[in-house]
Kinemage of the C-alpha trace (Angstrom):
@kinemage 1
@onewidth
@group {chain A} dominant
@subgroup {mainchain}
@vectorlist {calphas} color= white
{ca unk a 1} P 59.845 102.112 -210.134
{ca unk a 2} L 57.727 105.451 -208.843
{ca unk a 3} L 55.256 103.393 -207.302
{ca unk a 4} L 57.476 100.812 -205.611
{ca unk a 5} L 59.164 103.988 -203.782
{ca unk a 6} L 56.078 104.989 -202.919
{ca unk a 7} L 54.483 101.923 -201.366
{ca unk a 8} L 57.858 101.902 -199.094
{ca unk a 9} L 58.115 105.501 -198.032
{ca unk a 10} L 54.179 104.331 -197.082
{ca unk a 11} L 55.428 101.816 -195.014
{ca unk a 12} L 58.381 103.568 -193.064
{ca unk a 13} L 55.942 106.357 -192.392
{ca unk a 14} L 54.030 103.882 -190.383
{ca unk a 15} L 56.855 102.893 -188.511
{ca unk a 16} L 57.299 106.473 -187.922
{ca unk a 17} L 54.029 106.759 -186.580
{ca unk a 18} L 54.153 103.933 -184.324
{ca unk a 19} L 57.736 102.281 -184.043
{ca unk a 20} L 56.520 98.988 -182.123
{ca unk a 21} L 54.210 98.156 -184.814
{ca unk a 22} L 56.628 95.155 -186.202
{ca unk a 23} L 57.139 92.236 -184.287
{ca unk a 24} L 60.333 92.304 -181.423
{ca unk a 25} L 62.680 89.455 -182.217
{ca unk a 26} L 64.384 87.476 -179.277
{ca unk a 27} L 67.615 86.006 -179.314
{ca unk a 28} L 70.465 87.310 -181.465
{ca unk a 29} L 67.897 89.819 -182.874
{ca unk a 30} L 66.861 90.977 -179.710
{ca unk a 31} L 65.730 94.668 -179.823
{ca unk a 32} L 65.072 94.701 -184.037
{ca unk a 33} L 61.801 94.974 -184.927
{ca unk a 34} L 60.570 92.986 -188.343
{ca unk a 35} L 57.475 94.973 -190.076
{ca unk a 36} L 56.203 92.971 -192.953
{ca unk a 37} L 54.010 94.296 -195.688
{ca unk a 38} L 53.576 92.576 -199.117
{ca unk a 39} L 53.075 95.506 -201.662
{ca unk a 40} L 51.990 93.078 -204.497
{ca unk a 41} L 51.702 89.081 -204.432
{ca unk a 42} L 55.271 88.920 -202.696
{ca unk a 43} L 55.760 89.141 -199.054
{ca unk a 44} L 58.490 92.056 -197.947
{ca unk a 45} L 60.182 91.938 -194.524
{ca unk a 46} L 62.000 95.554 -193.423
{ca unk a 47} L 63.863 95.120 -190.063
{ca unk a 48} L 64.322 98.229 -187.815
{ca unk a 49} L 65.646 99.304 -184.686
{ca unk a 50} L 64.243 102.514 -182.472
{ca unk a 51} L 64.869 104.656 -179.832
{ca unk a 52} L 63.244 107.913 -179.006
{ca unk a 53} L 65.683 110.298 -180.616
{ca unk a 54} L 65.604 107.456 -183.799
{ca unk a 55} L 64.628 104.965 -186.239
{ca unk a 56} L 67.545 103.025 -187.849
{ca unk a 57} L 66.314 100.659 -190.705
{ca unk a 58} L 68.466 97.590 -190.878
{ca unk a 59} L 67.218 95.545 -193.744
{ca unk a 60} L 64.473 95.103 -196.517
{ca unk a 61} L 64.224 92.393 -198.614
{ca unk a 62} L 61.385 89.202 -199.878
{ca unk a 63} L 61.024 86.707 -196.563
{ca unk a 64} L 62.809 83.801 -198.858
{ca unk a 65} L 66.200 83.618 -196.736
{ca unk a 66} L 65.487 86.816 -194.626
{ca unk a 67} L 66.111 85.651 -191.346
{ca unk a 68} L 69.726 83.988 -192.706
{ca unk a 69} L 70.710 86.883 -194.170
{ca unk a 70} L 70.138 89.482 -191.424
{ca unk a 71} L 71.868 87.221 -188.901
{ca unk a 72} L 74.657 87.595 -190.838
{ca unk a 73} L 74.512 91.435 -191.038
{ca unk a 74} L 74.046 91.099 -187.127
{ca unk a 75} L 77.198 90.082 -186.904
């Protein structure tokens, strides 16, 4: 469980470092950033949205259903 903590607090520093580093959705999603990483042999998808004063982290989860699921958060 350590090192799964650790590979994401690796992975939101890099957002902190350089916020535009996920891909911009368009559409309904339009201004939340997706950063994918895949800390083993599954593929992780953490959605994000930033301003200068802030980083707000919307979602993590596998890709399997991802883009479903945060549409519906969107809402």
């Amino acid at each position: 469980m350590q090192k799964k903590i650790l590979i994401l607090d690796n992975q939101i520093r890099k957002i902190i470092g350089n916020p535009s580093i996920g891909d911009e959705k368009k559409g309904d999603l339009k201004s939340v950033f997706i950063y994918k990483f895949k800390p083993g042999s599954k593929l992780y998808l953490l959605a994000y949205t930033f301003s200068d004063e802030a980083l707000e982290l919307i979602m993590l989860g596998p890709h399997e259903n991802y883009y479903r699921d945060l549409k519906s958060y969107a809402k």
